[in-house]
N, C-alpha and C positions, 0 to 999 in steps of 0.2 A: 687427133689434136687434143692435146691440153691444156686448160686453165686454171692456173696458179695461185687460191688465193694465200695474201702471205701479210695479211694486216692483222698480225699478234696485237695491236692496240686495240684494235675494236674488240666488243665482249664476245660470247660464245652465239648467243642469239642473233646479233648482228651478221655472222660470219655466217650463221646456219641458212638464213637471209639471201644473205650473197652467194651462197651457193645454188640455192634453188632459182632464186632468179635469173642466174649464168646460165645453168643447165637449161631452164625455158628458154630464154631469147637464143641460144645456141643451135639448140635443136628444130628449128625453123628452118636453118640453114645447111644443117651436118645433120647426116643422122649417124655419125660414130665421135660424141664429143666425151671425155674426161674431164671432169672440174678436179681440182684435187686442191683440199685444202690445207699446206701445209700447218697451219696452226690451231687445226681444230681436232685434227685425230683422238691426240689425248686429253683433249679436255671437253668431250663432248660424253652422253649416257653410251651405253652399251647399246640401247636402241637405236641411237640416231649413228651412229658407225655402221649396225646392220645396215640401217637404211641406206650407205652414201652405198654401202660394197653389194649389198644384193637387189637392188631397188630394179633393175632392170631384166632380173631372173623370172621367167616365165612359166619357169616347172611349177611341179607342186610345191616346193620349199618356198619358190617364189612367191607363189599366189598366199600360202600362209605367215611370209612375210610382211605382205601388204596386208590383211588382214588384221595381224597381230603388234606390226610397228607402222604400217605408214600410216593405217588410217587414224584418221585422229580420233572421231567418237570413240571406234572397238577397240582401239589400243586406251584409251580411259576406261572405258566399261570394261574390260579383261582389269588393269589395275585396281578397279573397285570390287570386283569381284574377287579378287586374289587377297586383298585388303579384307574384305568381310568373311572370307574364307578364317584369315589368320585369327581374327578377331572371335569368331565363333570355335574357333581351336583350343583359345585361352578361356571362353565362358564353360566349356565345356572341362577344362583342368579344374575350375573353380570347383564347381557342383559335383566332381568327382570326390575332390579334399572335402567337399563339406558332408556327401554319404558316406563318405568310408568311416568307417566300423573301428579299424585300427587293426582288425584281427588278420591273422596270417595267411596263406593257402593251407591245404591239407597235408598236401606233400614237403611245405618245409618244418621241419625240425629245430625245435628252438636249441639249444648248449644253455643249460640252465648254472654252468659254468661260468658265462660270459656276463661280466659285469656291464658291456654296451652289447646289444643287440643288431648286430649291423645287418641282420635278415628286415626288417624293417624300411631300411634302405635302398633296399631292390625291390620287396613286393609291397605291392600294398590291394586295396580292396577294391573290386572294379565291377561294377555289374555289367551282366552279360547285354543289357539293352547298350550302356553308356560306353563298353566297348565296342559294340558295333556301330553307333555315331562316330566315335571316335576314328575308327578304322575307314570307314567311308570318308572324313572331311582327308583324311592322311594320305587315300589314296587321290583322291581328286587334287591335293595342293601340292603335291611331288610330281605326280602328271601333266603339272600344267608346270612345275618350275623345269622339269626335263628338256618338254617343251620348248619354253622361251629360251632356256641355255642354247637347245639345239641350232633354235631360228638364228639368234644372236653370237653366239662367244666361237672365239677364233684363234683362241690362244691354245697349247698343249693340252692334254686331260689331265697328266701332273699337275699341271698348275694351277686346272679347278678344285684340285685335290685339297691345296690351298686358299679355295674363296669363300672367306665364313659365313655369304649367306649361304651358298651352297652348302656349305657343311651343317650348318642350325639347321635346313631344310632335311639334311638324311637322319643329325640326329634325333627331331624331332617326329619324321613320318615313317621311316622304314624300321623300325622297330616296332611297329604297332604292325605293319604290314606282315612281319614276318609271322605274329602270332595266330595268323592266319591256321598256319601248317602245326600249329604244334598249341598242342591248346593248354597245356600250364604253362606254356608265356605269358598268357594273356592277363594276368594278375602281377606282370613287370612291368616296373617302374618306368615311366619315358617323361624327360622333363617337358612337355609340353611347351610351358609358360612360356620359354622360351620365343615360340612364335612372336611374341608382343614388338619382341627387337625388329622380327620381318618387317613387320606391320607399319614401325615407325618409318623404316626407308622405304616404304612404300608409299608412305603417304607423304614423305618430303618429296619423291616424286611425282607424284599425284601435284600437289600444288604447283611444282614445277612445271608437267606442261600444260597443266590450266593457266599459268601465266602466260606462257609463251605462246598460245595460239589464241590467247587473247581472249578466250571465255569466258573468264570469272577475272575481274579489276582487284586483283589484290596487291597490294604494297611489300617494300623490302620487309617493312617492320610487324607488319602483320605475319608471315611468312615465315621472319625467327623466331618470333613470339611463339609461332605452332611449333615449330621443332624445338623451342628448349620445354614448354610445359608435354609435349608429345615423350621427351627424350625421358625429363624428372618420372614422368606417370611410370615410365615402361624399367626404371630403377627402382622404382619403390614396390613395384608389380613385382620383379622376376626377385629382389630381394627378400619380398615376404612370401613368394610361393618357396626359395629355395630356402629359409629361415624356418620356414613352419615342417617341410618335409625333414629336415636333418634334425629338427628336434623329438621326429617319430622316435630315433633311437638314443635322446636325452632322459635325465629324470624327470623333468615336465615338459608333457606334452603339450604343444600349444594349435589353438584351430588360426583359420587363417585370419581370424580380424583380431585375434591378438598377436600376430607375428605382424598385419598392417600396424597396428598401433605402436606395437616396436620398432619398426624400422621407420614408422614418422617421430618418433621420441628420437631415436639415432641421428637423424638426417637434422633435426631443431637441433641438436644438442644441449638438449634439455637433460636425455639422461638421470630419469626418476628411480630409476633402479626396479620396478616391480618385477620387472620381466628380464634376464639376461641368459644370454648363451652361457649353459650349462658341463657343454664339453667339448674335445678339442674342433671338432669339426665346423660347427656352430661357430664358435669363436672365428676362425679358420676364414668361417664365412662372411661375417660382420666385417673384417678385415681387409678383404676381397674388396667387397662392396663398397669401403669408404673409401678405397686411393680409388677404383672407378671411377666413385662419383667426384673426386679430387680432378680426375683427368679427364670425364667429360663436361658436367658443366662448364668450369670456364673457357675453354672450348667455345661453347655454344653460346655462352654471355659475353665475350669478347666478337662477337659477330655484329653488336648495337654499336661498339666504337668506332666500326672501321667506316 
């Protein structure tokens, strides 16, 4: 037997509602019922799809399904956890940029020829403690994103080949993993920072189903409010970590709170001039950055009118 729901007018939360409710009063009476919501498939998380299509699976995949998506606490606590995972990924790029030294491996070879230095741009200075943090948080947040992919995603493997958090996830961890085997990698370059972007769609979900299960009373406006100063931070973060690294191989070098204080001069459009991108890259980058920030804030500031 199945039940049909098809009220595309109600919200997402309403429908997820009516489904559960169907399915309890149903199975009192049936014990082989299908609810199937026509209108929620795609507009509902990755989680909550797992849940309508495996929710009834008894195996192991099953039992780590309910685990990791039905239950409501440990599917928050997993979210928090993965969130303070990302977060401690990015405190740890900081204090990397602020020990390094500037100086090279032994093994590379400067071209005293080269009027840019682009050896600079792949290595840089890494101690052997704060690569083995590093290495440890890389393999625990890829672990756990394999994981959840596995529990959840239904689509081809092509097509995850295509999903840019998956993709920020391998750029970010499995390059640190590989330097495992081979140990003058371990002084290559991996953009870390990057994490910060995880961090923020994890915490737009995070709020999310704290609202929806109703444990924390927050509002539409509180909600956008976090996702546009969450969105600005994690711009102005990844653009002075990647502003400060590309000026490793400029004529001045700059540490990371003058590359912050450039990219808040940028973003005011104040534009004092003390500080600017030096060469093409750099420039390159600024560039990048400012149709971004063009295309996502209003974005996210048109979300107060609607």
């Amino acid at each position: 037997m199945e039940i049909h729901i098809t009220d595309f007018s109600s919200g997402k939360n309403e429908r997820i509602e009516a489904y559960r409710l169907s399915l309890k009063r149903l199975k009192k009476d049936q014990e082989n019922v299908k609810v199937v919501d026509d209108g929620m498939y795609f507009n509902t998380p990755i989680a909550e799809m797992a849940r309508m299509q495996y929710g009834h699976d008894q195996g192991i995949k099953g039992r780590l399904q309910q685990y990791f998506l039905e239950n409501t606490a440990s599917s928050l606590n997993i979210r928090l956890f993965n969130f303070t995972i990302k977060v401690i990924s990015c405190i740890l790029y900081c204090l990397r940029v602020i020990q390094d030294s500037g100086d090279l491996p032994e093994h590379v070879e400067i071209k005293d020829t080269d009027v840019i230095h682009y050896e600079y741009l792949i290595w840089v200075d890494t101690g052997d403690v704060l690569w083995l943090i590093q290495t440890i948080v890389a393999i625990i947040s890829i672990g756990e994103t394999i994981l959840i992919y596995y529990l959840t995603y239904k689509g081809s493997i092509l097509r995850l080949c295509f999903n840019i958090p998956f993709l920020l996830e391998l750029i970010t961890s499995f390059p640190l993993i590989l330097t495992i085997f081979v140990k003058e990698w371990r002084q290559f370059y991996v953009p870390i920072f990057l994490n910060c972007w995880l961090a923020n769609g994890i915490l737009e979900d995070m709020l999310h189903d704290l609202h929806r299960v109703s444990q924390v009373n927050t509002t539409a406006l509180s909600r956008q409010m976090t996702g546009l100063f969450s969105t600005l931070f994690c711009l102005i973060f990844s653009g002075a970590c990647a502003f400060e690294h590309l000026q490793r191989s400029g004529i001045r070098r700059l540490n990371l709170f003058e590359s912050f204080y450039f990219v808040m001069v940028t973003f005011s459009t104040v534009g004092f001039g003390d500080i600017h991108p030096d060469w093409w890259m750099s420039q390159l980058c600024v560039c990048i950055l400012i149709f971004v920030a063009f295309g996502v804030l209003p974005s996210k500031v048109s979300l107060f009118f609607i």
